[in-house]
PDB file of N, CA, C and O in Angstrom:
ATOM      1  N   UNK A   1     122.565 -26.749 207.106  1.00  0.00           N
ATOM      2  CA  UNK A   1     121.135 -26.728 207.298  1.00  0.00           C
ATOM      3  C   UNK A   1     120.553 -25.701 206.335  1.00  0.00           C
ATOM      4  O   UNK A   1     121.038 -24.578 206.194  1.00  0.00           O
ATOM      5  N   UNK A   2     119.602 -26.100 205.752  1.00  0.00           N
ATOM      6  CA  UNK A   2     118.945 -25.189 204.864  1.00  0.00           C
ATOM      7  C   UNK A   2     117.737 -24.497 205.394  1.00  0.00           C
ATOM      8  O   UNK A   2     117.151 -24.989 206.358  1.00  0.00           O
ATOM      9  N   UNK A   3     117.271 -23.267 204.778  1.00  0.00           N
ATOM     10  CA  UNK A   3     115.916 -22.412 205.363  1.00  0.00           C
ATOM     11  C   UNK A   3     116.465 -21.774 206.824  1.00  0.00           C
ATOM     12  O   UNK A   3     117.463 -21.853 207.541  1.00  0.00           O
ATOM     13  N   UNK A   4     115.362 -21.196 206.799  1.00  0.00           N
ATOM     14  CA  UNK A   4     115.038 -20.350 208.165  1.00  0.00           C
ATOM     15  C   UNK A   4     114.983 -20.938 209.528  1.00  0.00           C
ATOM     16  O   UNK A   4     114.080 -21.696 209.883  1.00  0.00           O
ATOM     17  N   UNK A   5     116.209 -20.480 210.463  1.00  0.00           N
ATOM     18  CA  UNK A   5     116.350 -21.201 211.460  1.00  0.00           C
ATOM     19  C   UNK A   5     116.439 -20.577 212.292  1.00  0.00           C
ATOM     20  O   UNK A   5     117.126 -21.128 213.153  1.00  0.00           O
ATOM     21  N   UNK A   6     115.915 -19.097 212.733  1.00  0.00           N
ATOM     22  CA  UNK A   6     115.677 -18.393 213.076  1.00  0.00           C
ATOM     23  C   UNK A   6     115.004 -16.828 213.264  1.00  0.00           C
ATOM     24  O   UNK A   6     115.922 -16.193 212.747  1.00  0.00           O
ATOM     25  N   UNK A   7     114.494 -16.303 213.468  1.00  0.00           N
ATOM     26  CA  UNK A   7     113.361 -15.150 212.997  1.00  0.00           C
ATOM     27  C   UNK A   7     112.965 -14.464 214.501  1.00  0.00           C
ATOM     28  O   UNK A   7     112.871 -15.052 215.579  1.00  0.00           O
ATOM     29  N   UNK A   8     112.746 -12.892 214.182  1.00  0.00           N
ATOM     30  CA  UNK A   8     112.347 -12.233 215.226  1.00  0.00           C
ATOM     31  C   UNK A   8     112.118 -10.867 215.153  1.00  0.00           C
ATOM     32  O   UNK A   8     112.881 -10.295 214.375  1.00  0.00           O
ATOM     33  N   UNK A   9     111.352 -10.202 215.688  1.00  0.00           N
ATOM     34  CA  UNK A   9     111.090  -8.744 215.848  1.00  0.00           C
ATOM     35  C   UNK A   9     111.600  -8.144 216.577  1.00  0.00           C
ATOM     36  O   UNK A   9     111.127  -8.543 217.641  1.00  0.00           O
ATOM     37  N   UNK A  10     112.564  -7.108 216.874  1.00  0.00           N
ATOM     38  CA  UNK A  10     112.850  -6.444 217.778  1.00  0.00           C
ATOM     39  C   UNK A  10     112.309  -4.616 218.138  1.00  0.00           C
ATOM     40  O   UNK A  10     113.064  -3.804 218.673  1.00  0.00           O
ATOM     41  N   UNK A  11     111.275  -4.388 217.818  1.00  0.00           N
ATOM     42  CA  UNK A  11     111.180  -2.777 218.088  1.00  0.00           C
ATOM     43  C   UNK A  11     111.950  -2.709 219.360  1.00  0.00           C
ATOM     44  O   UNK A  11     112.307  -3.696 220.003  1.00  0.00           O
ATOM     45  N   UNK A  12     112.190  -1.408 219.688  1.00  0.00           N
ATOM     46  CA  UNK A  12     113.091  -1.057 220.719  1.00  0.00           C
ATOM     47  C   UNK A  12     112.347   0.380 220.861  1.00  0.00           C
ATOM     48  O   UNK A  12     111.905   1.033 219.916  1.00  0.00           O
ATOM     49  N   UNK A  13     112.297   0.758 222.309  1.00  0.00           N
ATOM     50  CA  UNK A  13     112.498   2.116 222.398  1.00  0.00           C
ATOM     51  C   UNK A  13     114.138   3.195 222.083  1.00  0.00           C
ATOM     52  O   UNK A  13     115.286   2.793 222.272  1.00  0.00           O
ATOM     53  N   UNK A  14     113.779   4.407 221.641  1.00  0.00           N
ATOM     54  CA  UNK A  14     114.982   5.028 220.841  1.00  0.00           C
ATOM     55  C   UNK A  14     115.973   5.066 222.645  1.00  0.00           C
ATOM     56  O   UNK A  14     117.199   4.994 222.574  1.00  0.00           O
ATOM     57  N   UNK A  15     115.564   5.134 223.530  1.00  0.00           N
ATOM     58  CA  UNK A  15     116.908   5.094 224.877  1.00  0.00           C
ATOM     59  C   UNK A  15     117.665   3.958 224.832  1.00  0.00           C
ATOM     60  O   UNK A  15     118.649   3.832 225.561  1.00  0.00           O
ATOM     61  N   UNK A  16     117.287   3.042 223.991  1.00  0.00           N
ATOM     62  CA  UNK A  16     118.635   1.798 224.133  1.00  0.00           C
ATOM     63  C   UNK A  16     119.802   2.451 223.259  1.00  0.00           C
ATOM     64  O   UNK A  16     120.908   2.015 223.581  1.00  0.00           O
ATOM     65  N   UNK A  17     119.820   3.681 221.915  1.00  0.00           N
ATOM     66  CA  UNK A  17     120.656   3.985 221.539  1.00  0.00           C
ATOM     67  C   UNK A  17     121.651   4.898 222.735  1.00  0.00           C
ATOM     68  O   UNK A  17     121.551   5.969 223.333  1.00  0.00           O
ATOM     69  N   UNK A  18     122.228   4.230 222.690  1.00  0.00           N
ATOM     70  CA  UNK A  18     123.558   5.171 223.223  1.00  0.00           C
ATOM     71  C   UNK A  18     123.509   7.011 223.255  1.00  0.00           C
ATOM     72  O   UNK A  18     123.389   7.851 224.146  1.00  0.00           O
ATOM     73  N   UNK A  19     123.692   7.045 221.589  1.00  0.00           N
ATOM     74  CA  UNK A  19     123.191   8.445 221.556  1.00  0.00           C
ATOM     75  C   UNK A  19     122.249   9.339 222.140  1.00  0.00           C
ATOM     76  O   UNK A  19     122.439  10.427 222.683  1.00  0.00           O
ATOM     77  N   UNK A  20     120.935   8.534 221.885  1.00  0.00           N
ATOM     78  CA  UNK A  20     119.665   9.205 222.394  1.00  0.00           C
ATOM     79  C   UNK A  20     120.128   9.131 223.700  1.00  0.00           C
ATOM     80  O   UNK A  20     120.428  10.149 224.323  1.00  0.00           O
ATOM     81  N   UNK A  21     120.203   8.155 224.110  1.00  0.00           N
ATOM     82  CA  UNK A  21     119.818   7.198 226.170  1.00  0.00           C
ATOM     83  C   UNK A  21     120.538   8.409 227.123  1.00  0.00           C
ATOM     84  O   UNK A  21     120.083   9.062 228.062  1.00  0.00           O
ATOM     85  N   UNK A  22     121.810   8.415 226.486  1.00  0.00           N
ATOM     86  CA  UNK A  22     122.986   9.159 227.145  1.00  0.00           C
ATOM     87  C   UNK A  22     122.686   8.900 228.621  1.00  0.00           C
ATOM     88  O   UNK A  22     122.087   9.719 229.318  1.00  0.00           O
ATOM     89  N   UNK A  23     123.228   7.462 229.160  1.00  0.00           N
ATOM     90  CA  UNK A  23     122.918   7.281 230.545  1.00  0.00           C
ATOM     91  C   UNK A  23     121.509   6.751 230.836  1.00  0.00           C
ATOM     92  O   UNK A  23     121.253   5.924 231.711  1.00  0.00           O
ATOM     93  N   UNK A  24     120.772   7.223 230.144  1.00  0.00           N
ATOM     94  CA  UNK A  24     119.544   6.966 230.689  1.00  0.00           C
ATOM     95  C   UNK A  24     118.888   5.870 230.417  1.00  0.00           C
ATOM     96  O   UNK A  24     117.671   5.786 230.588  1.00  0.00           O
ATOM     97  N   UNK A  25     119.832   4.631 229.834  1.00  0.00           N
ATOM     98  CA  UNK A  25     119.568   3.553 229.251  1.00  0.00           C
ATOM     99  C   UNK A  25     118.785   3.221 230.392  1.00  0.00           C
ATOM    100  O   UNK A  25     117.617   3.070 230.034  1.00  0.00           O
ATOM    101  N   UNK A  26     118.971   3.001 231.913  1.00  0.00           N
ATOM    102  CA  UNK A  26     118.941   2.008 233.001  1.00  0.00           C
ATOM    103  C   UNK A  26     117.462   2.527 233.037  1.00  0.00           C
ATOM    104  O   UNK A  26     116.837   1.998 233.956  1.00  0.00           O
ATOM    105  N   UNK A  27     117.046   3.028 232.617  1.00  0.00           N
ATOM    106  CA  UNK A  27     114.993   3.249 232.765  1.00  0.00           C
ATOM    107  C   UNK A  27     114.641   1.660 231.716  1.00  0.00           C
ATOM    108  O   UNK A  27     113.693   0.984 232.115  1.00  0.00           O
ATOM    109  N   UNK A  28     115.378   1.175 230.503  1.00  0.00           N
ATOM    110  CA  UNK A  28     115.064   0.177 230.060  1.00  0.00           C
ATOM    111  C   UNK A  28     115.712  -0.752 230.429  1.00  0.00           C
ATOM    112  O   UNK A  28     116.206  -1.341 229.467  1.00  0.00           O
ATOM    113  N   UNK A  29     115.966  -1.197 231.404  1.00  0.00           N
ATOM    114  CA  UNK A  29     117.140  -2.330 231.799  1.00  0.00           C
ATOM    115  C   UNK A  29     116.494  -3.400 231.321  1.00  0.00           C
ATOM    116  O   UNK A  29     117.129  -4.228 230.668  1.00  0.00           O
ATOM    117  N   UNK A  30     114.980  -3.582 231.588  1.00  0.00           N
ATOM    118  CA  UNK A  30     114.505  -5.089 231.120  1.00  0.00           C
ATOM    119  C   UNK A  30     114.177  -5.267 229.442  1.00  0.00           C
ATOM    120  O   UNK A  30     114.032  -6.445 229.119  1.00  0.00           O
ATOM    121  N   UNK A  31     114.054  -4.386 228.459  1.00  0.00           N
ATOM    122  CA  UNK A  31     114.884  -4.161 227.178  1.00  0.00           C
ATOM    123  C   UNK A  31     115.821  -4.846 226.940  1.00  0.00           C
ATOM    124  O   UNK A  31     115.965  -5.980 226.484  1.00  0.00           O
ATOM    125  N   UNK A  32     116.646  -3.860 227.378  1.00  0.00           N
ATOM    126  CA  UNK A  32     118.203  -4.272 227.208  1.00  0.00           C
ATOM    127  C   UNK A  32     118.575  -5.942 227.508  1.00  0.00           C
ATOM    128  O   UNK A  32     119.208  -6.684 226.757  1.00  0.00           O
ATOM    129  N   UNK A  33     117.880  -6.334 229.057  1.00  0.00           N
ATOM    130  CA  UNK A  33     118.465  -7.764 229.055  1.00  0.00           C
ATOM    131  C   UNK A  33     117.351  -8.689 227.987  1.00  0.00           C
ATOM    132  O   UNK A  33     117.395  -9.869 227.637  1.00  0.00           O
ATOM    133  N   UNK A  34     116.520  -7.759 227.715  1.00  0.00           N
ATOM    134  CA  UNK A  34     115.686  -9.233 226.750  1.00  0.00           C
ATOM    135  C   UNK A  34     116.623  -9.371 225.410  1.00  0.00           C
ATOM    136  O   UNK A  34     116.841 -10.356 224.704  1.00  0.00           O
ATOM    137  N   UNK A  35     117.218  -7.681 225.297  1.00  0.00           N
ATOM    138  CA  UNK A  35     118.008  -8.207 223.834  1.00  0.00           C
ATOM    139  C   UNK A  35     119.005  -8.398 223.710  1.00  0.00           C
ATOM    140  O   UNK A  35     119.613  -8.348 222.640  1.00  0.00           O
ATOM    141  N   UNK A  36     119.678  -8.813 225.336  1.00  0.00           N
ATOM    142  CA  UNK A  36     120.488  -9.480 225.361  1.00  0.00           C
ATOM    143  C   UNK A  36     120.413 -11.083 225.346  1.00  0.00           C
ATOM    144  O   UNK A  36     121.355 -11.806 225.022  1.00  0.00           O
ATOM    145  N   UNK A  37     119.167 -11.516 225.741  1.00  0.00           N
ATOM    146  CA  UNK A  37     118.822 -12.965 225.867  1.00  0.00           C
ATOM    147  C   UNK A  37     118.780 -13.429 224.375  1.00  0.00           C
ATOM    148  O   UNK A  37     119.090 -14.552 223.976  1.00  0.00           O
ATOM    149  N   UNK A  38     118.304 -12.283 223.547  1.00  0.00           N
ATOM    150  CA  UNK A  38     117.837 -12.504 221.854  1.00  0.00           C
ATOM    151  C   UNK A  38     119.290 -12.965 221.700  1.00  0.00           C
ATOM    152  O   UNK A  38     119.630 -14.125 221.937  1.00  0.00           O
ATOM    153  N   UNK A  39     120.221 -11.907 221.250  1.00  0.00           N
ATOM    154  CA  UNK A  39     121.495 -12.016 220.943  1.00  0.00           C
ATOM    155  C   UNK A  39     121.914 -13.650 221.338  1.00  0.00           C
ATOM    156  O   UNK A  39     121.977 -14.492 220.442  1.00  0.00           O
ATOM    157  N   UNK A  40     122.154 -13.949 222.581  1.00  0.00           N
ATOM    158  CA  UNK A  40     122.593 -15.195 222.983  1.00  0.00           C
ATOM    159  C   UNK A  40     121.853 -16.646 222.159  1.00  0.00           C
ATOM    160  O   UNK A  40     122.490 -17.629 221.782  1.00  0.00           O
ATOM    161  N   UNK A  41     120.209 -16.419 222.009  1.00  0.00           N
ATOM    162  CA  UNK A  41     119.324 -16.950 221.691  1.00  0.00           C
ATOM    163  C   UNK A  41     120.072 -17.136 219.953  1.00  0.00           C
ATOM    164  O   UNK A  41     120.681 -18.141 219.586  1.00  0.00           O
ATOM    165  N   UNK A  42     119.855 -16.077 219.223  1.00  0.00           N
ATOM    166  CA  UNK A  42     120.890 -16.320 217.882  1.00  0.00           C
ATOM    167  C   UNK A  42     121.708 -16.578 217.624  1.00  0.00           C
ATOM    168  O   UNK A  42     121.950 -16.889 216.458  1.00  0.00           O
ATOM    169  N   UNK A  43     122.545 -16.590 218.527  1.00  0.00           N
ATOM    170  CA  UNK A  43     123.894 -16.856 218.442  1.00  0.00           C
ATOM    171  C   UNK A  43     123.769 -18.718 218.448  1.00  0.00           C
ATOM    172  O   UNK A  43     123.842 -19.469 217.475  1.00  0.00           O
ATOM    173  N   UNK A  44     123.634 -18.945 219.392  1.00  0.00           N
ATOM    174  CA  UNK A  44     123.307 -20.420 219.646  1.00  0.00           C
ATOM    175  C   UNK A  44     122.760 -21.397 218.239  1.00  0.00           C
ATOM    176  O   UNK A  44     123.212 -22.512 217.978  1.00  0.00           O
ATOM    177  N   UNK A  45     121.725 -20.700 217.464  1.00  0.00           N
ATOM    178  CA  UNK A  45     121.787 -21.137 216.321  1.00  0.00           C
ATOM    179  C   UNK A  45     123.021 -21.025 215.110  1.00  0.00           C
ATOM    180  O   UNK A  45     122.800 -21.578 214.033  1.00  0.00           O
ATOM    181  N   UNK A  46     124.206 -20.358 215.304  1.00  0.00           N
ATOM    182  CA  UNK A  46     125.057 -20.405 214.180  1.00  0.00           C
ATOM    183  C   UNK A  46     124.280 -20.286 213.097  1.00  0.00           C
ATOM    184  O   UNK A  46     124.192 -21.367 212.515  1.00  0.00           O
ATOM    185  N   UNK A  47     123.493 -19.154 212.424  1.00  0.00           N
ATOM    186  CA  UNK A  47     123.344 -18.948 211.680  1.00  0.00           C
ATOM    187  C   UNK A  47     124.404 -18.564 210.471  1.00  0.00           C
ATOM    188  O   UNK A  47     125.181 -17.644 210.726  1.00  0.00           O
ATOM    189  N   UNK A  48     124.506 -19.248 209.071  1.00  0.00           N
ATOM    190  CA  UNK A  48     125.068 -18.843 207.977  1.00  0.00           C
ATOM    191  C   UNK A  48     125.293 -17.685 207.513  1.00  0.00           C
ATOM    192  O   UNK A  48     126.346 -17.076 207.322  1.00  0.00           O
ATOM    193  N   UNK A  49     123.943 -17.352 207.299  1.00  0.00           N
ATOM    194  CA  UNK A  49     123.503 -15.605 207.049  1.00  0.00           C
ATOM    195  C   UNK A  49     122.807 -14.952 208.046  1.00  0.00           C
ATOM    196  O   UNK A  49     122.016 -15.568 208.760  1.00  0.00           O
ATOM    197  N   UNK A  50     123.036 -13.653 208.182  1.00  0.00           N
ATOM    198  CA  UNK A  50     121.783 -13.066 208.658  1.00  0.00           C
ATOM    199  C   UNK A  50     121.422 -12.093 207.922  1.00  0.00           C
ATOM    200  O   UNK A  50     122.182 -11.298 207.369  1.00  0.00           O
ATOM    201  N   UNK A  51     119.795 -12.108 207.861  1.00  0.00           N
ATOM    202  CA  UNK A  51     119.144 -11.030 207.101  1.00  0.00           C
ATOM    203  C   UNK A  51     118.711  -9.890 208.050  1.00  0.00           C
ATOM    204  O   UNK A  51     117.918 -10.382 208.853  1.00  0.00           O
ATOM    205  N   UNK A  52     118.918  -8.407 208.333  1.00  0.00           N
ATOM    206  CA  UNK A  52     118.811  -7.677 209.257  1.00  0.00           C
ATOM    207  C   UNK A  52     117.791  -6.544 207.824  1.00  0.00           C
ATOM    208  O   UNK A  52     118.214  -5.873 206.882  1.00  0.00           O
ATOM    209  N   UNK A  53     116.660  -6.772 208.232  1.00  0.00           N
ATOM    210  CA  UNK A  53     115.726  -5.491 207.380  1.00  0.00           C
ATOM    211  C   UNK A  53     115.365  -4.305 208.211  1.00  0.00           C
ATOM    212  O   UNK A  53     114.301  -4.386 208.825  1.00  0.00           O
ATOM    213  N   UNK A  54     115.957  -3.398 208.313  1.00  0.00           N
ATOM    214  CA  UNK A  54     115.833  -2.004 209.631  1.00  0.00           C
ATOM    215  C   UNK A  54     115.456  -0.497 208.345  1.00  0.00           C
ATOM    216  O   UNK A  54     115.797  -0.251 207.188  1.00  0.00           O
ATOM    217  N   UNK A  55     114.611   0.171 209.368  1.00  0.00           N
ATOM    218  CA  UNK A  55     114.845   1.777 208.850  1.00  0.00           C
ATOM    219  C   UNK A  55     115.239   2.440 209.179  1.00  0.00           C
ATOM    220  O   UNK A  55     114.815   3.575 208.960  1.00  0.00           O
ATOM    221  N   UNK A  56     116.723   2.131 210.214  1.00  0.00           N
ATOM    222  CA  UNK A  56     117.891   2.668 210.401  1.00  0.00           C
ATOM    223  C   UNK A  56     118.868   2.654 209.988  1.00  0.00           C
ATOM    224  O   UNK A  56     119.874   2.846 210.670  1.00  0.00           O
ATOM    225  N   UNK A  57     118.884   2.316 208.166  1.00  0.00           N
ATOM    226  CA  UNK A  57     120.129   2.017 208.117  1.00  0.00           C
ATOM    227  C   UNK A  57     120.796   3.556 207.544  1.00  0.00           C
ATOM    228  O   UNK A  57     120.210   4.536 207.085  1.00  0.00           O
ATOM    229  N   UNK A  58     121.972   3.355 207.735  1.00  0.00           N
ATOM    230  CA  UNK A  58     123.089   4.134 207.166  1.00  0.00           C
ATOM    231  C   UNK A  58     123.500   4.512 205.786  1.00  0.00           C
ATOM    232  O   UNK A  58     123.922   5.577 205.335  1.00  0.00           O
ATOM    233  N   UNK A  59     123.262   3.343 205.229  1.00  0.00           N
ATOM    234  CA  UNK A  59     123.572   3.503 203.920  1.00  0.00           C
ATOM    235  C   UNK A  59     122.284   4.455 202.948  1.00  0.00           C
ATOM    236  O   UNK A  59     122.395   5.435 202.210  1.00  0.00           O
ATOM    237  N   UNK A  60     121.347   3.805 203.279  1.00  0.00           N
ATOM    238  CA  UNK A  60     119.982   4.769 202.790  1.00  0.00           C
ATOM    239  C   UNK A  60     119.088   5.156 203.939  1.00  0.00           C
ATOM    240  O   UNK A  60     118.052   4.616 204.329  1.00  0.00           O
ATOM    241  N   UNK A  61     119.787   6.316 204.436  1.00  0.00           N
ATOM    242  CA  UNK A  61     119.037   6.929 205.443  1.00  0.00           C
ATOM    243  C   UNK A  61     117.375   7.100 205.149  1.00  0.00           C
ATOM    244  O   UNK A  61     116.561   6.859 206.040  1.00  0.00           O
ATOM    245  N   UNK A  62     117.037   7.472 204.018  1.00  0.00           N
ATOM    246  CA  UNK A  62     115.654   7.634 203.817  1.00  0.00           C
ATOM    247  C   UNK A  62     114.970   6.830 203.094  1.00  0.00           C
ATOM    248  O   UNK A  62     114.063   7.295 202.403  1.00  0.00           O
ATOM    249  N   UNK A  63     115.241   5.476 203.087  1.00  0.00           N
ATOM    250  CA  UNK A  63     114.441   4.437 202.306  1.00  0.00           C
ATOM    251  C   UNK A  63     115.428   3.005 202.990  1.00  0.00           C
ATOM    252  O   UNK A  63     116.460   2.923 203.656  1.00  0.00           O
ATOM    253  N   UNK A  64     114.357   1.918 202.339  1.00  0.00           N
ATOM    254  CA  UNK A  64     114.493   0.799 202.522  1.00  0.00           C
ATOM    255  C   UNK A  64     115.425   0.776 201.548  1.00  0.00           C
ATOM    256  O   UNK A  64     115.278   1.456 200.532  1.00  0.00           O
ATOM    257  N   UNK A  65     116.778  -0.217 201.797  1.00  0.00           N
ATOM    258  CA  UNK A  65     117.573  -0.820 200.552  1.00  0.00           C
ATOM    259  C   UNK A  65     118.047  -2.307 201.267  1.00  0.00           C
ATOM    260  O   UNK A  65     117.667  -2.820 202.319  1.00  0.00           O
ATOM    261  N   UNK A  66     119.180  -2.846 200.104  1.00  0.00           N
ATOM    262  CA  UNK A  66     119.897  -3.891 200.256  1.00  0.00           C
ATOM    263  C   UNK A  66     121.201  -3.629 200.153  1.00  0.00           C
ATOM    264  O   UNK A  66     121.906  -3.317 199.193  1.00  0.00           O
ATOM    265  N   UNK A  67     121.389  -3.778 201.141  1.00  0.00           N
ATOM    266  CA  UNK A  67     123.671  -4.163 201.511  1.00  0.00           C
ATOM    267  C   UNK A  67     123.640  -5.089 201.356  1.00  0.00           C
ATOM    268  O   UNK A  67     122.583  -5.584 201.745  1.00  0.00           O
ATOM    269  N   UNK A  68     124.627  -6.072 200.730  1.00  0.00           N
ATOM    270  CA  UNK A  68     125.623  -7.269 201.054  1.00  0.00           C
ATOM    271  C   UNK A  68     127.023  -6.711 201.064  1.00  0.00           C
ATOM    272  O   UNK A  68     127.712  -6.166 200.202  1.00  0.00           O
ATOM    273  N   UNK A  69     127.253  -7.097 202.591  1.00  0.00           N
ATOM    274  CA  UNK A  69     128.434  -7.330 203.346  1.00  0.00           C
ATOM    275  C   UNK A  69     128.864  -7.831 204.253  1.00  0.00           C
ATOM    276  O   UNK A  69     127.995  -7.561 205.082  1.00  0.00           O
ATOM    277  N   UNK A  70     129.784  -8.541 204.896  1.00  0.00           N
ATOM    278  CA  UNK A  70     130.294  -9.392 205.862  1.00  0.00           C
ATOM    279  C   UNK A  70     129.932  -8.271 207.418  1.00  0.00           C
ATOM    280  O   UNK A  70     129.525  -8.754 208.475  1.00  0.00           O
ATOM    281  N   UNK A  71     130.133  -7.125 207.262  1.00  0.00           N
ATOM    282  CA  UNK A  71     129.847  -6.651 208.266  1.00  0.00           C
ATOM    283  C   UNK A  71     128.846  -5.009 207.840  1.00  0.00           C
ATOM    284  O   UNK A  71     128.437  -4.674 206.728  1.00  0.00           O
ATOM    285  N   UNK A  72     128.706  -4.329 209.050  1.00  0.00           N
ATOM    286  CA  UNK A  72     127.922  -3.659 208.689  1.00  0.00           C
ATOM    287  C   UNK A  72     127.886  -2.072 209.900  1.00  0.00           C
ATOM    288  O   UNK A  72     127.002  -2.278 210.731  1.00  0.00           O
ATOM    289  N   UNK A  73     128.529  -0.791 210.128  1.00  0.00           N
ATOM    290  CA  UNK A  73     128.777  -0.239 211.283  1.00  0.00           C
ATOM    291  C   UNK A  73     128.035   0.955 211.075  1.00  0.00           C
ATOM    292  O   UNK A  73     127.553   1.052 209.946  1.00  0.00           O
ATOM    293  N   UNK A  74     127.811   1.905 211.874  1.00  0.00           N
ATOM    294  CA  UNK A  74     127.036   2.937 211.581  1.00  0.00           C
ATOM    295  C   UNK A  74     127.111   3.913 212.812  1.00  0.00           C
ATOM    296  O   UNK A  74     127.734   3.526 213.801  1.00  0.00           O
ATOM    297  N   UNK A  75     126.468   5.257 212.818  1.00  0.00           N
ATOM    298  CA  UNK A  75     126.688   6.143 213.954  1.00  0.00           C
ATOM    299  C   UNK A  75     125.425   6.992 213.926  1.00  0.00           C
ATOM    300  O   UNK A  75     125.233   7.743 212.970  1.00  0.00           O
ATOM    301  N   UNK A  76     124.259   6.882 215.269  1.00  0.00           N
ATOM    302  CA  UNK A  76     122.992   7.397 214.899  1.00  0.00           C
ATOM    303  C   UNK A  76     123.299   9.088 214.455  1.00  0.00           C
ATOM    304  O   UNK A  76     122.656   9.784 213.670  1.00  0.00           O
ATOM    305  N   UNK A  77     124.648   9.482 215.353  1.00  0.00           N
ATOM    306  CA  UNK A  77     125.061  10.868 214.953  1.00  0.00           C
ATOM    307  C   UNK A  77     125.264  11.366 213.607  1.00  0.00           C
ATOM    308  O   UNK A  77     124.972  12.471 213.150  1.00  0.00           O
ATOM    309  N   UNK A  78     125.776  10.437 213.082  1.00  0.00           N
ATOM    310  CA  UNK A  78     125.974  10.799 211.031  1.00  0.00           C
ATOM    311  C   UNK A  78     124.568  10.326 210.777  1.00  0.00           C
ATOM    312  O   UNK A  78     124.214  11.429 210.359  1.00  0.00           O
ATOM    313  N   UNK A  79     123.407   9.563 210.675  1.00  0.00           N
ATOM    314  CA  UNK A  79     122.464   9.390 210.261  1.00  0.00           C
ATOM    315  C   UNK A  79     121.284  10.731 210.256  1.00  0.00           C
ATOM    316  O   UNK A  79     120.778  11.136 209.211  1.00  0.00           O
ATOM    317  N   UNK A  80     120.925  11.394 211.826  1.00  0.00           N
ATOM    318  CA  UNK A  80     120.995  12.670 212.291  1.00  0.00           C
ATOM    319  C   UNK A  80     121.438  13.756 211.628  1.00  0.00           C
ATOM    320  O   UNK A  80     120.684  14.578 211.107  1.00  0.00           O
ATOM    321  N   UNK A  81     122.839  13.822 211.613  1.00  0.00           N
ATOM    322  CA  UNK A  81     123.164  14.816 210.680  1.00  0.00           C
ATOM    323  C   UNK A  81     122.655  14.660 208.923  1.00  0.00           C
ATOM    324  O   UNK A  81     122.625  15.708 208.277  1.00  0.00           O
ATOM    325  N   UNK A  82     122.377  13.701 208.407  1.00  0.00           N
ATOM    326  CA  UNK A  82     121.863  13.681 207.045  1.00  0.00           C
ATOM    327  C   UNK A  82     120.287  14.127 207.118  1.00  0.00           C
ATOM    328  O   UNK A  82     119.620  14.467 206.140  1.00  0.00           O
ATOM    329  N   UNK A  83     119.981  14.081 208.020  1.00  0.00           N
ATOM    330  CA  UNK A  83     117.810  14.379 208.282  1.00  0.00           C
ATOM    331  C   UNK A  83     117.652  15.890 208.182  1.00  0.00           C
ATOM    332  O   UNK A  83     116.538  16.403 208.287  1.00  0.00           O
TER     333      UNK A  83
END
């Protein structure tokens, strides 16, 4: 299948990170299960690619860039420590 076969916004409050939440995720539980419904929701399409555009990434903590890679891992704690 060609083009865009899926698309979405996710802002999040910073307590779904692990790091930040520390426990305290369960104040966003209905968060959490919507982006869990997302997840399932994408998945279901088998997408080819995915394009993920965030200003969290790891690789360029302080700017927008482009990765290509099959996967992609990160730790808000090393991101933190570079600020």
């Amino acid at each position: 299948m060609a083009g865009i076969v899926f698309g979405c916004i996710v802002p999040h409050p910073p307590l779904m990170v692990p790091d930040i939440g520390r426990g305290n995720e369960r104040e966003i539980i209905a968060t959490i299960r919507a982006m869990e419904r997302l997840a399932k929701e994408l998945a279901s399409h088998q997408p080819e690619t995915a394009v993920i555009i965030s200003p969290h990434g790891a690789s360029h903590y302080n700017a927008m860039g482009v990765v290509t890679a099959t996967s992609s891992t990160g730790s808000l704690i090393t991101i933190l420590k570079m600020t």
